[in-house]
Each structure stands twice: as C-alpha cells, then as structure tokens.
LOSEMI-743660 format. One record per residue: x, y, z of N, C-alpha, C, O in turn. Coordinates in nm, 3 decimals. Layout:
REM LOSEMI-743660
{{X Y Z} {X Y Z} {X Y Z} {X Y Z}}
...
//
This chain:
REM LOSEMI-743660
{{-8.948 5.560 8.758} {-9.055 5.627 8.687} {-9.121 5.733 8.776} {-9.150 5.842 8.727}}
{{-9.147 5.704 8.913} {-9.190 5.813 8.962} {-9.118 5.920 8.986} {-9.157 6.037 8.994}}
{{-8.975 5.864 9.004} {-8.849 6.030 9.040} {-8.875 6.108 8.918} {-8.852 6.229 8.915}}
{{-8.919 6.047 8.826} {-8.947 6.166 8.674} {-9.050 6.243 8.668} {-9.058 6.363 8.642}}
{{-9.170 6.125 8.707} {-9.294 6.234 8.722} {-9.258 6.348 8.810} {-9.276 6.465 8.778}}
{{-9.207 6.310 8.917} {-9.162 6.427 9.042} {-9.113 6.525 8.944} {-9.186 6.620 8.918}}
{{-8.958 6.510 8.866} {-8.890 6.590 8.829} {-8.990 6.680 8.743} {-9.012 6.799 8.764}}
{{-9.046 6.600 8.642} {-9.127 6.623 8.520} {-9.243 6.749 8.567} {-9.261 6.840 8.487}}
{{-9.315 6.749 8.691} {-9.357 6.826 8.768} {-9.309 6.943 8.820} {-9.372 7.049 8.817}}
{{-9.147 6.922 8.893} {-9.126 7.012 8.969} {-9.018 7.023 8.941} {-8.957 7.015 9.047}}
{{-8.908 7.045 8.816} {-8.782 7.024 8.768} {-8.690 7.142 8.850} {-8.567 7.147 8.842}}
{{-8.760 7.221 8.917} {-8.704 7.382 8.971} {-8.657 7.349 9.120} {-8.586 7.424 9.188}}
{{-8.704 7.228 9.161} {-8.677 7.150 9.305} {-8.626 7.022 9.292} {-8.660 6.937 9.374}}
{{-8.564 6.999 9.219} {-8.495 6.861 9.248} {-8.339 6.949 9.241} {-8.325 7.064 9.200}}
{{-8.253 6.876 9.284} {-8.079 6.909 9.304} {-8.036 6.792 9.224} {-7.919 6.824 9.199}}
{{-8.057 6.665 9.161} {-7.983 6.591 9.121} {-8.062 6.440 9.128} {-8.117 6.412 9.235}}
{{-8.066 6.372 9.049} {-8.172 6.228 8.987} {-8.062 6.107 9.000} {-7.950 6.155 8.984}}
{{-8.060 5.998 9.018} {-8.031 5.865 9.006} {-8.122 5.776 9.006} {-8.186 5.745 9.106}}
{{-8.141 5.710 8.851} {-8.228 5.602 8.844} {-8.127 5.480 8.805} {-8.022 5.488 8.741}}
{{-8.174 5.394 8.848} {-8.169 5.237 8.893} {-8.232 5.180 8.827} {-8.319 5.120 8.890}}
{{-8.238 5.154 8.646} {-8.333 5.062 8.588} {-8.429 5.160 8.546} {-8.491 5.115 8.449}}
{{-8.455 5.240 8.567} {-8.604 5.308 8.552} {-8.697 5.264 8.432} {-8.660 5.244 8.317}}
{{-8.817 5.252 8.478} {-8.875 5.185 8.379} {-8.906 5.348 8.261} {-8.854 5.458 8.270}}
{{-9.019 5.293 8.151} {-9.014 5.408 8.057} {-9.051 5.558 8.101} {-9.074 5.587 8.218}}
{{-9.055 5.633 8.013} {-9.105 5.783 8.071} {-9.178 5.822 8.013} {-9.210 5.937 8.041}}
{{-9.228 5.775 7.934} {-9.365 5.801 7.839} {-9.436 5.687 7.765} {-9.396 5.581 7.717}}
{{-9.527 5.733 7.771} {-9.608 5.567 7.687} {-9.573 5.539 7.568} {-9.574 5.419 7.540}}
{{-9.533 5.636 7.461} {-9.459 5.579 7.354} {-9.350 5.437 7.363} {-9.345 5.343 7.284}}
{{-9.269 5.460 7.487} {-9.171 5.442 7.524} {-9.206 5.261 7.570} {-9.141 5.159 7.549}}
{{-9.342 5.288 7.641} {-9.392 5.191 7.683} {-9.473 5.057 7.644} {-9.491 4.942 7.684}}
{{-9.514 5.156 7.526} {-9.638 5.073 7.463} {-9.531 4.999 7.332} {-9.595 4.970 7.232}}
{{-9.410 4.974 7.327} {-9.345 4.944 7.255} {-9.248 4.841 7.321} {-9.133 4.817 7.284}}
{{-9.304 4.794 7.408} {-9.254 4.669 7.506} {-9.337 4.604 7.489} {-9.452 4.647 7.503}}
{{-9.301 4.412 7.435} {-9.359 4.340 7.445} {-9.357 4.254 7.523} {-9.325 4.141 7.486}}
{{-9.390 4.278 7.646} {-9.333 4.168 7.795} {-9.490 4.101 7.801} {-9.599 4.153 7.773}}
{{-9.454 3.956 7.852} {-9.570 3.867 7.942} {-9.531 3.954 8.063} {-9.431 4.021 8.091}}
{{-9.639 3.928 8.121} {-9.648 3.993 8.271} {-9.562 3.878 8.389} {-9.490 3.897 8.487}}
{{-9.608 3.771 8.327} {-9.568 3.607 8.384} {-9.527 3.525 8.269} {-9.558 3.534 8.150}}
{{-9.423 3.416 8.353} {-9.373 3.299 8.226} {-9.372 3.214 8.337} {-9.272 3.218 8.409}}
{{-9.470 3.131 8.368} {-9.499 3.012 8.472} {-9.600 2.929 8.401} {-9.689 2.968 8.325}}
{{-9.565 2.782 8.450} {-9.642 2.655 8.453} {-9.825 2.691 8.508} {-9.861 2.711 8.624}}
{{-9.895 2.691 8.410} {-10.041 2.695 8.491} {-10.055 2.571 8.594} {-10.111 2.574 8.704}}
{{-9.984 2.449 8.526} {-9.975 2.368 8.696} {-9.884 2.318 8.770} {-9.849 2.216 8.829}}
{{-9.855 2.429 8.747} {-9.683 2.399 8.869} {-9.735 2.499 8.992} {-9.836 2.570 8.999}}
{{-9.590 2.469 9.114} {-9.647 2.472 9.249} {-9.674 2.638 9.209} {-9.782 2.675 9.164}}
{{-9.572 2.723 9.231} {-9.653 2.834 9.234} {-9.818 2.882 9.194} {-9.897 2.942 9.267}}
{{-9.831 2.849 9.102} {-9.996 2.896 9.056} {-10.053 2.844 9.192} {-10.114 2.925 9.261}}
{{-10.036 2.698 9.241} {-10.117 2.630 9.329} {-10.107 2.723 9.439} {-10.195 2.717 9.525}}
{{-10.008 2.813 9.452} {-9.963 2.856 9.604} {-10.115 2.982 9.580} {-10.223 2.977 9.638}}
{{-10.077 3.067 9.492} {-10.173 3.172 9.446} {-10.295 3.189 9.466} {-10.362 3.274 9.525}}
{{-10.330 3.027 9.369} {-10.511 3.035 9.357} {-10.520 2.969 9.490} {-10.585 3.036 9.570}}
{{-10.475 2.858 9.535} {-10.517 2.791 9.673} {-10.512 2.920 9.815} {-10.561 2.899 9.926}}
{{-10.458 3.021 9.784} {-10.480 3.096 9.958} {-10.608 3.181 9.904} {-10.666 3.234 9.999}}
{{-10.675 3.211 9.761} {-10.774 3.263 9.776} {-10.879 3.196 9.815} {-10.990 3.248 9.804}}
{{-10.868 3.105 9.852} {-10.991 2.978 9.900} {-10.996 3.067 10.055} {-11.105 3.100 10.102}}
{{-10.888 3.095 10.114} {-10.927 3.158 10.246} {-10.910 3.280 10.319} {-10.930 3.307 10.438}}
{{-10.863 3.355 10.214} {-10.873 3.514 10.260} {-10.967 3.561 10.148} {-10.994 3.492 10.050}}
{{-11.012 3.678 10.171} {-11.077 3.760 10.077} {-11.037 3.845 9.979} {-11.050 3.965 10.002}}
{{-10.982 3.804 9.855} {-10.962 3.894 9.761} {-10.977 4.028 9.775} {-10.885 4.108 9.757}}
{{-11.109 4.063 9.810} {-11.089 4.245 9.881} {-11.005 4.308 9.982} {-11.034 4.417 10.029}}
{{-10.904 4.244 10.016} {-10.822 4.222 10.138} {-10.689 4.290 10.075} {-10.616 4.225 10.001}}
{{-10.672 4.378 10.098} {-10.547 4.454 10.075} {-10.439 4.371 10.139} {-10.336 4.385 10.074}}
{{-10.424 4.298 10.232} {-10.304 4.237 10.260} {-10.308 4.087 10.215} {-10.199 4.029 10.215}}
{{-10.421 4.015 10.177} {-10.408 3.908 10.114} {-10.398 3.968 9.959} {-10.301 3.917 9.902}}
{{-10.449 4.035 9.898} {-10.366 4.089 9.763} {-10.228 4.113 9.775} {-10.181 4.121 9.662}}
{{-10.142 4.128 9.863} {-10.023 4.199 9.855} {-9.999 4.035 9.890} {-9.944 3.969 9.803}}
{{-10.031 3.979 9.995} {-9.982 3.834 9.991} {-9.950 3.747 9.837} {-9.843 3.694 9.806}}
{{-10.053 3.750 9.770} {-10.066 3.689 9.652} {-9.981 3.737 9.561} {-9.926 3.652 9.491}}
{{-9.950 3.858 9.541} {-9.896 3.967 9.427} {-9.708 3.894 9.512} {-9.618 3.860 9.435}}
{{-9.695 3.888 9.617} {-9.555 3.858 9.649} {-9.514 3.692 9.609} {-9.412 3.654 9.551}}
{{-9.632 3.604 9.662} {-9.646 3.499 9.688} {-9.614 3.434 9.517} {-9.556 3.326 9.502}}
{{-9.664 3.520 9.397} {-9.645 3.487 9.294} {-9.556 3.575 9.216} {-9.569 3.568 9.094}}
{{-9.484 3.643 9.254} {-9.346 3.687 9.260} {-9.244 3.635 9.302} {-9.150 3.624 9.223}}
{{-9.235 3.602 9.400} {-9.156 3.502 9.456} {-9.131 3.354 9.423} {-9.027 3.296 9.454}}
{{-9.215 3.307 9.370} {-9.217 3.176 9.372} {-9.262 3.107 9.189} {-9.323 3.002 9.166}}
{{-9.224 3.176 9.119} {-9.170 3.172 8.999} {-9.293 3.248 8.887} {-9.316 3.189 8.782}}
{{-9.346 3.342 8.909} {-9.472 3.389 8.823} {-9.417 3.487 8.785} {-9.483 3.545 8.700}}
{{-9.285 3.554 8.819} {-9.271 3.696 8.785} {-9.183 3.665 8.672} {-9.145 3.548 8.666}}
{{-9.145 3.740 8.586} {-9.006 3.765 8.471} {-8.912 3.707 8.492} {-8.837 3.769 8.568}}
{{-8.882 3.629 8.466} {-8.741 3.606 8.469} {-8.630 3.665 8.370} {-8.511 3.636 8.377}}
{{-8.671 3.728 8.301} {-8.586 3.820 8.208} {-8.491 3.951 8.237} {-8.404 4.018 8.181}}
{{-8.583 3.940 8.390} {-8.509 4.076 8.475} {-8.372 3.955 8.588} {-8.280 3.955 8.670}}
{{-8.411 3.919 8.551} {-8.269 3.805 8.620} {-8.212 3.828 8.769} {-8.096 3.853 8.802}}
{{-8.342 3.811 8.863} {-8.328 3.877 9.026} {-8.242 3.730 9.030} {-8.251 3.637 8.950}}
{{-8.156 3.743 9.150} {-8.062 3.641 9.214} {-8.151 3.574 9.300} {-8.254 3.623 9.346}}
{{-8.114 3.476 9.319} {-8.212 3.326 9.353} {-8.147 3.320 9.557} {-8.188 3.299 9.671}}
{{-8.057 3.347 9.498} {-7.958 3.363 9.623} {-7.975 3.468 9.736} {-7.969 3.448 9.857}}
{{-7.992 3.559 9.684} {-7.963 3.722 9.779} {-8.141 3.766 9.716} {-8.154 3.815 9.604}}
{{-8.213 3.751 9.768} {-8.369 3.772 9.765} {-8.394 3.904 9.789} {-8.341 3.977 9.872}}
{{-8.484 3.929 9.705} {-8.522 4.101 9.765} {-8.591 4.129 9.898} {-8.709 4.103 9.922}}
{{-8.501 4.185 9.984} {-8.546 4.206 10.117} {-8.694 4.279 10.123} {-8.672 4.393 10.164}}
{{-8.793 4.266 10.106} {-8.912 4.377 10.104} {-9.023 4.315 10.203} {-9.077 4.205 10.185}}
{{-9.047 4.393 10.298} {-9.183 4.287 10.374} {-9.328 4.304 10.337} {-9.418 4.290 10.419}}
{{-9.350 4.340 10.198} {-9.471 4.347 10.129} {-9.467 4.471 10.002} {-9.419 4.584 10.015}}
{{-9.536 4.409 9.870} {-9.560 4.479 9.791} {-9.688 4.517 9.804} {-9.766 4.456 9.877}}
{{-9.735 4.665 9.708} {-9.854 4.716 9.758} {-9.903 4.648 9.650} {-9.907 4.712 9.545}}
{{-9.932 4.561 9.650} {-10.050 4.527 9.490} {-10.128 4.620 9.398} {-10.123 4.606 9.276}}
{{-10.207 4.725 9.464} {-10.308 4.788 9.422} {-10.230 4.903 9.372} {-10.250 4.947 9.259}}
{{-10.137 4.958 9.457} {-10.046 5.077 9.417} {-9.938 5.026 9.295} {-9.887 5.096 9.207}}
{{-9.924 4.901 9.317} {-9.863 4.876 9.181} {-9.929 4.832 9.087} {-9.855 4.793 8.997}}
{{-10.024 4.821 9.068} {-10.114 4.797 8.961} {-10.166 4.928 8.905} {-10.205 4.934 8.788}}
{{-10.169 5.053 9.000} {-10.188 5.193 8.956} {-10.107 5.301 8.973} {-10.141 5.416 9.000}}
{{-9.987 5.255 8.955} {-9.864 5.281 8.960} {-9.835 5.454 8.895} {-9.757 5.540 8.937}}
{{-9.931 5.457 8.781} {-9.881 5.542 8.677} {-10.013 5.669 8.721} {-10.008 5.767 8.647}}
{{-10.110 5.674 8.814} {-10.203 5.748 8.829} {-10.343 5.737 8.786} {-10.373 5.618 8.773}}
{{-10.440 5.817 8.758} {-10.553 5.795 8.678} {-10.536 5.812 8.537} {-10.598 5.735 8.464}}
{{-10.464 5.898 8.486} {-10.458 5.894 8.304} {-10.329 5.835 8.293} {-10.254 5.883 8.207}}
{{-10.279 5.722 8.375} {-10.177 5.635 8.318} {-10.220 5.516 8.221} {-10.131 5.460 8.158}}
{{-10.351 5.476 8.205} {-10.338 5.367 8.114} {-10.491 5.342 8.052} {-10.580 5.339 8.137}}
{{-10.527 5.327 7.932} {-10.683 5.335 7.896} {-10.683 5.178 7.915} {-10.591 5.097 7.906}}
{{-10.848 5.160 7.950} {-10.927 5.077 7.977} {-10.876 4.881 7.877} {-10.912 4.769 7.912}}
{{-10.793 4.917 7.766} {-10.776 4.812 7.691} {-10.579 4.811 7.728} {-10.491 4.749 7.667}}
{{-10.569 4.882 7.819} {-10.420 4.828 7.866} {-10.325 4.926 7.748} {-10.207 4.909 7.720}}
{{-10.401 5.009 7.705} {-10.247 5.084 7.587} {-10.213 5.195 7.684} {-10.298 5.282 7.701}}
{{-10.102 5.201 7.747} {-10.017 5.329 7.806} {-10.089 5.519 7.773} {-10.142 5.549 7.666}}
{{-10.080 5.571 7.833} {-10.087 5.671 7.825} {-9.999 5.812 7.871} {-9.976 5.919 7.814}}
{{-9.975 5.776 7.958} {-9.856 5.891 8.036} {-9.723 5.905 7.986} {-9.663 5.829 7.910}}
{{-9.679 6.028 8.046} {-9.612 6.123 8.011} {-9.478 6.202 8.082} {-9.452 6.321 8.064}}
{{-9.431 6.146 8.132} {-9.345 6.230 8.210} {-9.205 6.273 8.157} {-9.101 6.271 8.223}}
{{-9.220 6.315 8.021} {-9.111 6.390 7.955} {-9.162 6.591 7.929} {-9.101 6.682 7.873}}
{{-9.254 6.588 7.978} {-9.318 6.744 7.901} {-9.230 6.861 7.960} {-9.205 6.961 7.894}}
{{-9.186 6.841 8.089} {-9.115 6.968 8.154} {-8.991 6.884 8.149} {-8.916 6.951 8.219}}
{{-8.928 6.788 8.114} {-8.782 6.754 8.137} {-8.669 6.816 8.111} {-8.574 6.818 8.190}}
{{-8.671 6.895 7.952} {-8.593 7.004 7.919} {-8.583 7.140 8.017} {-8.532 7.240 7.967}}
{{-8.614 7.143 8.107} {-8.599 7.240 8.219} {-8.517 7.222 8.297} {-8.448 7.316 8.334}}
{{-8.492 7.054 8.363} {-8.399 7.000 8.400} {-8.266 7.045 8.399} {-8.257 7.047 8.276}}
{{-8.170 7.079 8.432} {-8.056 7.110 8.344} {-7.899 7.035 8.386} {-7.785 7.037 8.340}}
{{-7.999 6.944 8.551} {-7.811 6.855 8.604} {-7.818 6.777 8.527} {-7.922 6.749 8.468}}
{{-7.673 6.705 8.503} {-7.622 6.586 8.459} {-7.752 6.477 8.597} {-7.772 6.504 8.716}}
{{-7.814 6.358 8.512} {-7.903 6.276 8.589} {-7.794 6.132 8.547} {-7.755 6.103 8.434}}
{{-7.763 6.055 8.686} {-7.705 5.918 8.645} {-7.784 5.826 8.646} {-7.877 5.820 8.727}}
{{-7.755 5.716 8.532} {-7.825 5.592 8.519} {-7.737 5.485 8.575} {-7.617 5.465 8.552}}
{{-7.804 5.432 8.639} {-7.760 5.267 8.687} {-7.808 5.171 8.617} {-7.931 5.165 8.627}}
{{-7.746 5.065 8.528} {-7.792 4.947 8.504} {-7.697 4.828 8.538} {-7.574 4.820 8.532}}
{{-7.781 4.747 8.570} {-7.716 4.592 8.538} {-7.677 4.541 8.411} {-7.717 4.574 8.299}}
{{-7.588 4.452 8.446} {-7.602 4.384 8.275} {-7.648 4.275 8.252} {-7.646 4.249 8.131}}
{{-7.701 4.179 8.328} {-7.765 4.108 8.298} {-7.944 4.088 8.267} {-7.997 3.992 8.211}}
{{-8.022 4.231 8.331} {-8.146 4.249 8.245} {-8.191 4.297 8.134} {-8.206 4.413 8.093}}
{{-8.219 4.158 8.074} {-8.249 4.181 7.957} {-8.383 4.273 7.895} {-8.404 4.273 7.774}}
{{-8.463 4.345 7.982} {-8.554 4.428 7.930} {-8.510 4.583 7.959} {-8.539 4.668 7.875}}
{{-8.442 4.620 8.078} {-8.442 4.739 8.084} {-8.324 4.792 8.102} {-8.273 4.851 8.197}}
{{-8.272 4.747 7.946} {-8.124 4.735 7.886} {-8.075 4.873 7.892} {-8.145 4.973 7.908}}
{{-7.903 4.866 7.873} {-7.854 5.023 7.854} {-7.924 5.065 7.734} {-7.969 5.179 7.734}}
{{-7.947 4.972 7.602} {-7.986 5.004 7.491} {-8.163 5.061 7.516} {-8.180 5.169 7.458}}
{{-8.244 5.028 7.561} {-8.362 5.035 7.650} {-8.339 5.187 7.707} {-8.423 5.269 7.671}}
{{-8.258 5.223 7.774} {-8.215 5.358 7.856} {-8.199 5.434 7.744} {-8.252 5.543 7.765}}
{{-8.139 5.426 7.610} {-8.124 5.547 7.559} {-8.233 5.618 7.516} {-8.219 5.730 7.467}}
{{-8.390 5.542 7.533} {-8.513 5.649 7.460} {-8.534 5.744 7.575} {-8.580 5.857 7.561}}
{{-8.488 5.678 7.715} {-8.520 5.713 7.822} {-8.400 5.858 7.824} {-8.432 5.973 7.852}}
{{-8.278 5.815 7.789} {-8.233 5.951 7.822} {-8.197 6.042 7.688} {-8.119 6.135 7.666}}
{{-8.253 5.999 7.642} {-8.282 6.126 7.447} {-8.388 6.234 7.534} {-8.438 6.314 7.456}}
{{-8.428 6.252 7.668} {-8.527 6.351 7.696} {-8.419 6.427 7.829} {-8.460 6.509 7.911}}
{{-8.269 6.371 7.821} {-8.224 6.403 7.908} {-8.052 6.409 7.919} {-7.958 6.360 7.982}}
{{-8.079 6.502 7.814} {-7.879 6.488 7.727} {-7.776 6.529 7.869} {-7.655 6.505 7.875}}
{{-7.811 6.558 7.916} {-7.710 6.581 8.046} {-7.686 6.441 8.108} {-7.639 6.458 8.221}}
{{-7.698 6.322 8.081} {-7.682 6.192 8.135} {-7.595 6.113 8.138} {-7.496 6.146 8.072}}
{{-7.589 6.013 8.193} {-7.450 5.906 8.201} {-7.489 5.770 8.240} {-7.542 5.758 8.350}}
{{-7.475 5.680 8.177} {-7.489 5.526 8.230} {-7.363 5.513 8.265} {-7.264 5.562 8.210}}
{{-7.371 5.417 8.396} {-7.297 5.370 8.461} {-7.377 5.156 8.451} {-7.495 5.121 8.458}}
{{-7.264 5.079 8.437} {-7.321 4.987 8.444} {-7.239 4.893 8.590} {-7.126 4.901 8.639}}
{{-7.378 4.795 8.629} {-7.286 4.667 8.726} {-7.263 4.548 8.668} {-7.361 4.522 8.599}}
{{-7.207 4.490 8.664} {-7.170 4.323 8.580} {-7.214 4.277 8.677} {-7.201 4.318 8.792}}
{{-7.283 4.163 8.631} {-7.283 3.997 8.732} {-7.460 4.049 8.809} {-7.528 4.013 8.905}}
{{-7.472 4.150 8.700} {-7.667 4.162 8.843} {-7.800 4.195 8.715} {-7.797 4.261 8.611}}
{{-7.879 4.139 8.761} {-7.989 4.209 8.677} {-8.092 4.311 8.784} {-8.035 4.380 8.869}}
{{-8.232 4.314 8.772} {-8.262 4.451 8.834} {-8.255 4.435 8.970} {-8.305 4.525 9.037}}
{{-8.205 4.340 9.029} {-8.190 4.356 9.185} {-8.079 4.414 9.220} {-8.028 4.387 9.328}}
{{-8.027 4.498 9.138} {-7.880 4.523 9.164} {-7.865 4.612 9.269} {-7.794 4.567 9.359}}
{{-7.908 4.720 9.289} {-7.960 4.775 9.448} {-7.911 4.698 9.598} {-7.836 4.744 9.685}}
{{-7.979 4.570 9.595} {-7.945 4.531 9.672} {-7.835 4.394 9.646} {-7.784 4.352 9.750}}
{{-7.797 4.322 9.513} {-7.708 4.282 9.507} {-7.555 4.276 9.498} {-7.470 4.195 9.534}}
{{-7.555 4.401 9.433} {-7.404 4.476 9.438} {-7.422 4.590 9.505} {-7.446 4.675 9.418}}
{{-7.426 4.656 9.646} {-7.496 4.738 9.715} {-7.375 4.832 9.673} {-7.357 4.941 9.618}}
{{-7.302 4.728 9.732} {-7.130 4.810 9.776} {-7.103 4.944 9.640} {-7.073 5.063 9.646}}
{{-7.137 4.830 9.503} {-7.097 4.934 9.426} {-7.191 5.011 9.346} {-7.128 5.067 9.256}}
{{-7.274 5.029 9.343} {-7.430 5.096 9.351} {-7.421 5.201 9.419} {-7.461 5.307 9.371}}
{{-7.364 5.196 9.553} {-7.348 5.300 9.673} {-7.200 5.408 9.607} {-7.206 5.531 9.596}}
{{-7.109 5.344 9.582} {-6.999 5.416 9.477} {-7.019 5.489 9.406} {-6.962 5.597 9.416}}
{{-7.111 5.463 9.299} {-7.145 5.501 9.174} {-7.253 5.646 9.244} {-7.235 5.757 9.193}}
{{-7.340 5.635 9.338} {-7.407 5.729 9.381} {-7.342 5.822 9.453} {-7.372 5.941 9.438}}
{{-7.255 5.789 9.532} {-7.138 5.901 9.581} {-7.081 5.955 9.483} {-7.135 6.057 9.441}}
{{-7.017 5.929 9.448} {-6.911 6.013 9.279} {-6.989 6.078 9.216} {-6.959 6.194 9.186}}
{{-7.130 6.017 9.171} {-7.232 6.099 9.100} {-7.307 6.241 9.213} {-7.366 6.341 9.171}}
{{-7.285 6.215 9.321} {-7.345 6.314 9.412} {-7.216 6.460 9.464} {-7.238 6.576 9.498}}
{{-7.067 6.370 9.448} {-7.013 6.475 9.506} {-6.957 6.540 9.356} {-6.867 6.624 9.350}}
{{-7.019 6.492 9.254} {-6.979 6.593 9.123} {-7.058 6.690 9.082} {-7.035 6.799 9.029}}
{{-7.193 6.613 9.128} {-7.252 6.733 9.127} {-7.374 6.819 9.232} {-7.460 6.895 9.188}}
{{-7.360 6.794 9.328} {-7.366 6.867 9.433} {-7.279 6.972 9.527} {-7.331 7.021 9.627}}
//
C-alpha cells in the first residue's frame, strides 16, 4: 500500500512496482472488507500475555506498545486467515505499533473507523507492466481480492506461490526472489 501511495504521488519516478499481497488502494476497496482485527480466546494464554505486561510497563511507551502489538501477534491474536507458517516465523525484531495503526496518514481513516484514502488518482500515468505476488493459501488478500487492486493498473500480472499464505516473502524466498528477477530483467 505504501509503494502506491509513492507511485500514486510520483508515477514519473518509479522504474518498475512489485507488490507482495498488497493490501487495498483505495477505501472503496477497503471499506468492503469484513475482517475481525483478532480471532482469539478472551481467556486463553495469549490475551493473559498482553493485558498482564501492561501491569508493568507504561502503555505510553513506544516499545512496550510495539512489545504488546508483537506479543499479540505472535501468540495467537492476529488472523489466522492470512495463514503465516507456525514453523518458519516472521523474522522481524519489532513492529511499530503506532505507525501501524497510522499506517494510511492523517486523511486515511474518519474518526468511526470508515476508510478514506486514495491512492489510485495519478495511477493511470503509470505506464510499466507492475507484478503481483500472491500466495495461495491467504484467504483475504486473494488473487480474486487483487483484481480491484489491479483494474487501476491494466499493465499487470499475477504471479502466484503454492503451499504459503502472506508470509510468503520469507517462506518461499527462493521463489519470490525468481519471480522478481524475470519481472525486473523484462522490464528494466
């Protein structure tokens, strides 16, 4: 989502796009997803892990927020619909909590949570072929999911991985890394 805003901004300076899942590109797009944020036990261990460390850091604490925001990611609060491997963990040594919670800017989202942004307005300026990467096993940010995403971007191509959902990046690296070479020396 953000390589679009970039593009969507500055379409006269980019050389060539690969998204990986990308989430929507406009709030239409967005506000037409019906996801829980979480599908967890209110008393199972995770929650306990969550609410029990705010007993001793300070919620205003940018790194105990990012603790918590991982801590209940990790440990079963996040989607499971995006189908990360249990096995091969996402290598990351902290999410930004706050930056992902304002992910989309200041006129990304009104006060009652309905979407607002936009990053289709300059896309038709665009004019490379942009490749899509998906998995096939996530079930939200399906190839079928990708096509509103690339109706703003007819020069496109899905490419899919079997056997990964959105961790595919780092689960099938090998061929992720393939798919971005071929797509780079065709059109670069």
């Amino acid at each position: 989502m953000h390589a679009m805003m970039y593009v969507n901004a500055h379409p006269d300076k980019v050389a060539a796009v690969i998204l990986s899942e990308p989430g929507s590109f406009n709030a239409a797009i967005e506000n037409e997803l019906s996801l829980g944020i979480a599908s967890t036990s209110f008393f199972g261990e995770a929650t306990n892990d969550v609410y029990w460390n705010h007993q001793h850091i300070s919620p205003d604490n940018h790194d105990m927020l990012d603790y918590s925001y991982m801590n209940g990611f990790f440990n079963g609060l996040g989607p499971d619909y995006y189908h990360f491997s249990e096995t091969d963990i996402l290598p990351v040594f902290r999410f930004g909590a706050v930056a992902s919670v304002n992910d989309l800017g200041p006129d990304g989202m009104k006060s009652d949570g309905t979407y607002t942004f936009d990053f289709t307005t300059h896309l038709n300026q665009f004019q490379t072929k942009v490749l899509f990467i998906n998995g096939d096993l996530n079930e939200v940010l399906t190839p079928e999911f990708q096509k509103k995403n690339r109706a703003f971007l007819p020069k496109s191509e899905m490419k899919i991985i079997n056997g990964v959902g959105h961790d595919l990046i780092w689960v099938n690296a090998g061929d992720h890394v393939k798919l971005i070479k071929t797509y780079l020396d065709e059109v670069l």
